[in-house]
BAFI-3210 file (N, C-alpha, C; in Angstrom, 3 decimals, decimal comma, padded with zeros to 6 digits):
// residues 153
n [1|2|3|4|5|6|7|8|9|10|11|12|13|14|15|16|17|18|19|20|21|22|23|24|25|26|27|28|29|30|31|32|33|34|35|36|37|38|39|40|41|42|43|44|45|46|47|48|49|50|51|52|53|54|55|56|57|58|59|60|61|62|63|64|65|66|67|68|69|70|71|72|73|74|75|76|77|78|79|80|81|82|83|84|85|86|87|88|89|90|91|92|93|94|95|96|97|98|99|100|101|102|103|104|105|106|107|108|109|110|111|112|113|114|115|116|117|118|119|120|121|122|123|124|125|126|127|128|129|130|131|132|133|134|135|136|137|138|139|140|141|142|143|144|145|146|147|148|149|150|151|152|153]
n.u [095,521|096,949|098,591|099,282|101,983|103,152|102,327|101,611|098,093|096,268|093,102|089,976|087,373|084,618|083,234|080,482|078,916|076,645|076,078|074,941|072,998|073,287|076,089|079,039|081,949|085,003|083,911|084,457|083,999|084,640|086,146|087,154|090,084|090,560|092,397|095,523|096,668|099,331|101,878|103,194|101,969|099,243|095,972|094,970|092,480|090,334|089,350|087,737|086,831|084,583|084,505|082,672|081,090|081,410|078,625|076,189|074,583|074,129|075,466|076,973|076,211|077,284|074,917|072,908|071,756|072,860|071,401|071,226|069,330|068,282|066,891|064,554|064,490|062,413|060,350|062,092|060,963|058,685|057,469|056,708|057,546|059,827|061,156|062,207|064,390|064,564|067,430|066,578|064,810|062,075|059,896|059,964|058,246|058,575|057,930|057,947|057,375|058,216|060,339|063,104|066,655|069,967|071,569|070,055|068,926|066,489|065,108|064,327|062,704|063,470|064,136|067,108|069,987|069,764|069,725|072,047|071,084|069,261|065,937|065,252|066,117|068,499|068,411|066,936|068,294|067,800|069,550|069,455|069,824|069,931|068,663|069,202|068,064|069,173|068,806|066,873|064,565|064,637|061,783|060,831|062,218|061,693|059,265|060,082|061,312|059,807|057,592|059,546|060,858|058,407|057,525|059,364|059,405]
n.v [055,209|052,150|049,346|045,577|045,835|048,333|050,085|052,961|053,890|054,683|056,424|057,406|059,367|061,360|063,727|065,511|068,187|070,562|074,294|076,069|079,101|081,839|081,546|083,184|084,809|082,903|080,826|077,424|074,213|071,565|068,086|065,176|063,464|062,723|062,243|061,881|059,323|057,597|054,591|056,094|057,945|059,755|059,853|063,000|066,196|067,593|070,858|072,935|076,320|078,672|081,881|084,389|084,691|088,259|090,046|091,103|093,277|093,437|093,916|092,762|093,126|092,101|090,322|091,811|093,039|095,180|097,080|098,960|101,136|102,481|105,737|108,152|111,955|112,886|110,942|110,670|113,137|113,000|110,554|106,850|103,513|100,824|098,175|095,125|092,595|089,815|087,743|085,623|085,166|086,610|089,034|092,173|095,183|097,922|100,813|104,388|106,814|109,266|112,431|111,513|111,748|112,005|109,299|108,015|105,496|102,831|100,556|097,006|095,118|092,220|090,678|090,353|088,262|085,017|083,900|081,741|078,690|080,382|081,009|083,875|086,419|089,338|092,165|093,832|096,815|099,334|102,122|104,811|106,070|108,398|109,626|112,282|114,759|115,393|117,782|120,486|122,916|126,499|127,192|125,099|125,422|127,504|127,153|124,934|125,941|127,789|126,309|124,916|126,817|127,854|125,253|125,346|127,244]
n.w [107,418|108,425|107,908|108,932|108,508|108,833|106,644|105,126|103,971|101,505|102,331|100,909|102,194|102,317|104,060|105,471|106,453|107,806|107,191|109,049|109,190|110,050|111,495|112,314|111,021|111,281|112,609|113,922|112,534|113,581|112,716|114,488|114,905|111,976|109,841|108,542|110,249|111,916|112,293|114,552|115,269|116,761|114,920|113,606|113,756|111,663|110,726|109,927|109,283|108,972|106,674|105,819|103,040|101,424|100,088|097,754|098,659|100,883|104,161|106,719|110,400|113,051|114,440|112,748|110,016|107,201|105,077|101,805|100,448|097,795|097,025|095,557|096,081|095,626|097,313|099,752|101,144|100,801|101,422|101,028|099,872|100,483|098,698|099,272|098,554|100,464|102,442|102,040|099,683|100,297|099,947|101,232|101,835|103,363|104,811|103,947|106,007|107,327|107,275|105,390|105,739|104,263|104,517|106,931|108,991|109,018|111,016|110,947|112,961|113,450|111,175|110,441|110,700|111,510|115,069|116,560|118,128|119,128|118,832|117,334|115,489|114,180|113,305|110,544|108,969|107,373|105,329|104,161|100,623|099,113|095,739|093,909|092,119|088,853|087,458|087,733|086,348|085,895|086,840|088,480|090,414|091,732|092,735|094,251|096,188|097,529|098,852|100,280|102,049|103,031|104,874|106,292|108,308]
ca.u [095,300|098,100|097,927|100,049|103,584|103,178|102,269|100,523|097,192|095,194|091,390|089,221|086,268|083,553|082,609|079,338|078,112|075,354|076,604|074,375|072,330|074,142|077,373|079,500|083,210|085,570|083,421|084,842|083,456|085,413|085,678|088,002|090,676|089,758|093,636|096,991|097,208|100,700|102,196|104,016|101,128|097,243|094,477|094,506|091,621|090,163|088,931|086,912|086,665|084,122|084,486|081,500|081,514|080,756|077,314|075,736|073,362|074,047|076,409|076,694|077,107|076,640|073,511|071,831|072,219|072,244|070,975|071,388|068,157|068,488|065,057|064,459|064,504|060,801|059,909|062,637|060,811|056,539|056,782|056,209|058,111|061,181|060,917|063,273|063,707|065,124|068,301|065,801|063,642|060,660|059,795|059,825|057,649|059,172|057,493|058,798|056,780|059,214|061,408|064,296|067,858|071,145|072,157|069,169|068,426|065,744|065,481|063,023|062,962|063,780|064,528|068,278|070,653|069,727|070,773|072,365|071,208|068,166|064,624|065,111|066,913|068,939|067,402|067,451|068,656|067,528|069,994|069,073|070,897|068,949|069,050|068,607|067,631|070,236|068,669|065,831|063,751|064,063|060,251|060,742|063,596|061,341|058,177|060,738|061,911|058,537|057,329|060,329|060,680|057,257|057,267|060,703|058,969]
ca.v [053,881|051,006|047,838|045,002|045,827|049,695|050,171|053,964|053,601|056,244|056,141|058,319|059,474|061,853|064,263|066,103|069,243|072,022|075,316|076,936|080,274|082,563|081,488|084,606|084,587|081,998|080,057|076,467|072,838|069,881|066,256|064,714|062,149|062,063|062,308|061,393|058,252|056,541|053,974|056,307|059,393|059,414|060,299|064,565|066,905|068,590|072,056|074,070|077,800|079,832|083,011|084,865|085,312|089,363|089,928|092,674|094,587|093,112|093,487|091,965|093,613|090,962|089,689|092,586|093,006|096,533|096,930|100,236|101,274|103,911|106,267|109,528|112,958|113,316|109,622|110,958|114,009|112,899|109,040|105,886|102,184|100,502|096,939|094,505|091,277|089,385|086,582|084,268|085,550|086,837|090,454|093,051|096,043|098,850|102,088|105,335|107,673|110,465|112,524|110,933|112,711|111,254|107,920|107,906|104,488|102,622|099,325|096,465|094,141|090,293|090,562|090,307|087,014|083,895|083,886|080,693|078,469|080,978|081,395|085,017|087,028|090,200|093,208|094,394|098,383|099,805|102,753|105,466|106,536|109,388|109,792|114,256|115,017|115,731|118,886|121,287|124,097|127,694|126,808|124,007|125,682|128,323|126,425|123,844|126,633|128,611|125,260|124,432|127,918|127,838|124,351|125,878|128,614]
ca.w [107,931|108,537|107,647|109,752|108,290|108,782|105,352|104,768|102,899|101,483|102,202|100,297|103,036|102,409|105,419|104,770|106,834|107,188|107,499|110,336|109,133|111,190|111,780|112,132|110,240|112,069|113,724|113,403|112,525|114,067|112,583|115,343|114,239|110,807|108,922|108,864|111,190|111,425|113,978|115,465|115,306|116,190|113,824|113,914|113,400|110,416|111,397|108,894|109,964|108,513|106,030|104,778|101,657|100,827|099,537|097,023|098,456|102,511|104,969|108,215|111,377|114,472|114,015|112,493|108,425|107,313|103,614|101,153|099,712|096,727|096,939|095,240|096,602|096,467|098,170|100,901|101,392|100,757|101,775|100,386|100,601|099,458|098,474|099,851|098,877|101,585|101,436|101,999|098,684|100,800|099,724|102,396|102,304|104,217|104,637|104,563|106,860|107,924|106,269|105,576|105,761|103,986|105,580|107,796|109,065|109,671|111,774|110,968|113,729|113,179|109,883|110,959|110,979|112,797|116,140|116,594|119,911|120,031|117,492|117,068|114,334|114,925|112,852|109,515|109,412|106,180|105,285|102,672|099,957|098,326|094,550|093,761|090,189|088,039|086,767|087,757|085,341|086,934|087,470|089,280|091,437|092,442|093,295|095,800|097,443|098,321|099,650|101,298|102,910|103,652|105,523|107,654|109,200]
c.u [096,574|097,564|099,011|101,299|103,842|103,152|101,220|099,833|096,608|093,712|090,968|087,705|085,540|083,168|081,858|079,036|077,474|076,437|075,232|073,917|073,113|075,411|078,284|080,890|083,991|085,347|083,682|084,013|084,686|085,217|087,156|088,298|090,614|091,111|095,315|097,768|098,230|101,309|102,908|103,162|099,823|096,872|094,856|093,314|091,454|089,208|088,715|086,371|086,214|084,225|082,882|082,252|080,663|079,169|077,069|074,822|073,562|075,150|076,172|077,062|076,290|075,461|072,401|072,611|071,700|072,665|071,111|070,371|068,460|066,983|065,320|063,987|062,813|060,197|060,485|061,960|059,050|056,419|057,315|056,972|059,323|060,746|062,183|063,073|065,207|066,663|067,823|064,834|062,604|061,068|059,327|059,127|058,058|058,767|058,227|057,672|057,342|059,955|062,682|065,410|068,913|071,702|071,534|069,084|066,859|065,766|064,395|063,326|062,654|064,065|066,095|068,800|069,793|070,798|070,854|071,970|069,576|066,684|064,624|066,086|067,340|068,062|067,824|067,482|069,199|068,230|069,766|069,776|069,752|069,635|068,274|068,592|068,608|070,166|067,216|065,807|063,907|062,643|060,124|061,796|062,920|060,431|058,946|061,244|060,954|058,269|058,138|060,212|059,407|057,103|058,428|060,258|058,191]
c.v [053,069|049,945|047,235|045,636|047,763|050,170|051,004|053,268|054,541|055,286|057,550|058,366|061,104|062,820|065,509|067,066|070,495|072,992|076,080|078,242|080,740|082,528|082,470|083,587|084,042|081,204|078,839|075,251|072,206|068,765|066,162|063,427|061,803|061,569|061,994|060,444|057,651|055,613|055,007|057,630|059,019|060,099|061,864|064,935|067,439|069,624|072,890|075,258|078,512|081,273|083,039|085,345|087,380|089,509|090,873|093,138|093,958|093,153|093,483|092,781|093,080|090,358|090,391|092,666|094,241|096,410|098,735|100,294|102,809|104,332|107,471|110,327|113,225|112,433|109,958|111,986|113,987|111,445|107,821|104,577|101,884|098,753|096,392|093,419|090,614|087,872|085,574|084,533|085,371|088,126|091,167|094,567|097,192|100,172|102,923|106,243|108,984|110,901|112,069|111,663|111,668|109,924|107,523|106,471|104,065|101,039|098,530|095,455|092,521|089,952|090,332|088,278|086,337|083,784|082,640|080,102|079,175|080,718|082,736|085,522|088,220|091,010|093,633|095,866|098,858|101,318|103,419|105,957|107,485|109,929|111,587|114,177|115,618|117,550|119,290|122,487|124,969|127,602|126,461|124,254|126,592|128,082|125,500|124,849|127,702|127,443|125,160|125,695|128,138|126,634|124,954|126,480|128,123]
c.w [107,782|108,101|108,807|109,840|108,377|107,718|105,425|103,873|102,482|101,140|102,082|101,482|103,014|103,338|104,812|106,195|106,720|107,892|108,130|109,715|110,351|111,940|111,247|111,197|111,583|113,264|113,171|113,354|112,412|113,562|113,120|114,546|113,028|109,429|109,954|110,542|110,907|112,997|114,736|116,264|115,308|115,363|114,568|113,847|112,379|110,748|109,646|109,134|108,562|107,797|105,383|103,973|101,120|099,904|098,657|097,403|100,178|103,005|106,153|109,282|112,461|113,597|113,481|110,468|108,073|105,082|103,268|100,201|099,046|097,112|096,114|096,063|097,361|097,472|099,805|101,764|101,549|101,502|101,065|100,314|099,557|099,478|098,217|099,341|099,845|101,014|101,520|101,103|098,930|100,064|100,932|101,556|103,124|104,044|105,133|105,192|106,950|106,968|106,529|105,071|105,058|105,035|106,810|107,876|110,040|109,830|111,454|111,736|113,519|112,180|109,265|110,120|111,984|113,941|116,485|117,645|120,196|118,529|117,489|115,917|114,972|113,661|111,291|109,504|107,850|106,460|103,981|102,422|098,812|097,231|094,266|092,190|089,971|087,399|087,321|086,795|086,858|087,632|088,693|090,808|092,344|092,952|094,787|096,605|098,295|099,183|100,817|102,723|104,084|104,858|106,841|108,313|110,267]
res [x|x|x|x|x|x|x|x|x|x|x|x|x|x|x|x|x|x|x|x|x|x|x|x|x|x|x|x|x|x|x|x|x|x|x|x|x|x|x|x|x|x|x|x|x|x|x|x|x|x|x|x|x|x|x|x|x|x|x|x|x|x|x|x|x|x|x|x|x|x|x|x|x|x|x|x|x|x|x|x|x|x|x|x|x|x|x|x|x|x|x|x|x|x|x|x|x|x|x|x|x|x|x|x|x|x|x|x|x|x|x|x|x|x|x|x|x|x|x|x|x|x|x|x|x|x|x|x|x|x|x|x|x|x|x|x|x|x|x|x|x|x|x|x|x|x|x|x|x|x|x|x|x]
***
């Protein structure tokens, strides 16, 4: 700010905004004119460009968020669900049905990012990471492999 005699001033001013669910990395917010006015220079811009910050257990790809669910061997191989909780601390439910193979994914639809502009979400894409027992009994080695054999044929 100036005063009459061209005399810089500093003003202390406040600028408050929401950060948008779903705003990808370098998407910018504008406050027009807001710094360094002088008689000889207008008011500039202050431009605030977006970084996500890395997550633990999510990463982003577009509008879909692909998550790493640990399971065990047998759950991969008989069934049964992984429990999600969401970054909005809902709990997700996710059944396993099928057998599931190393890095198999599976897709739950809308469970994704907010798509900005729209009411839909992009998808969440549950990826397994299958935990194998550290150790099997001769027993136990020869029982999984009649089965197994048996189910191949």
């Amino acid at each position: 700010l100036l005063q009459a005699q061209d005399n810089p001033q500093t003003h202390k001013k406040t600028l408050t905004f929401r950060i948008e669910p779903g705003l990808n990395t370098g998407s910018k917010i504008r406050f027009e004119k807001q710094i360094n006015e002088t008689h000889n220079h207008q008011a500039a811009d202050i431009v605030f460009v977006i970084e996500e910050k890395p997550h633990e257990r999510y990463r982003r790809e577009g509008n879909n968020l692909v998550y790493t669910a640990e399971i065990d061997l047998v759950d991969a191989l008989t069934g049964g669900f992984v429990e999600i909780t969401t970054l909005d601390q809902r709990q997700l439910r996710v059944p396993i049905n099928d057998i599931i193979s190393p890095h198999s994914r599976k897709i739950v639809k809308n469970e994704g990012m907010p798509i900005r502009g729209a009411q839909q979400r992009g998808d969440l894409h549950v990826v397994f990471d299958i935990r194998f027992p550290s150790t099997l009994s001769p027993l136990q080695k020869r029982d999984l492999r009649a089965t197994l054999e048996e189910s191949s044929s």
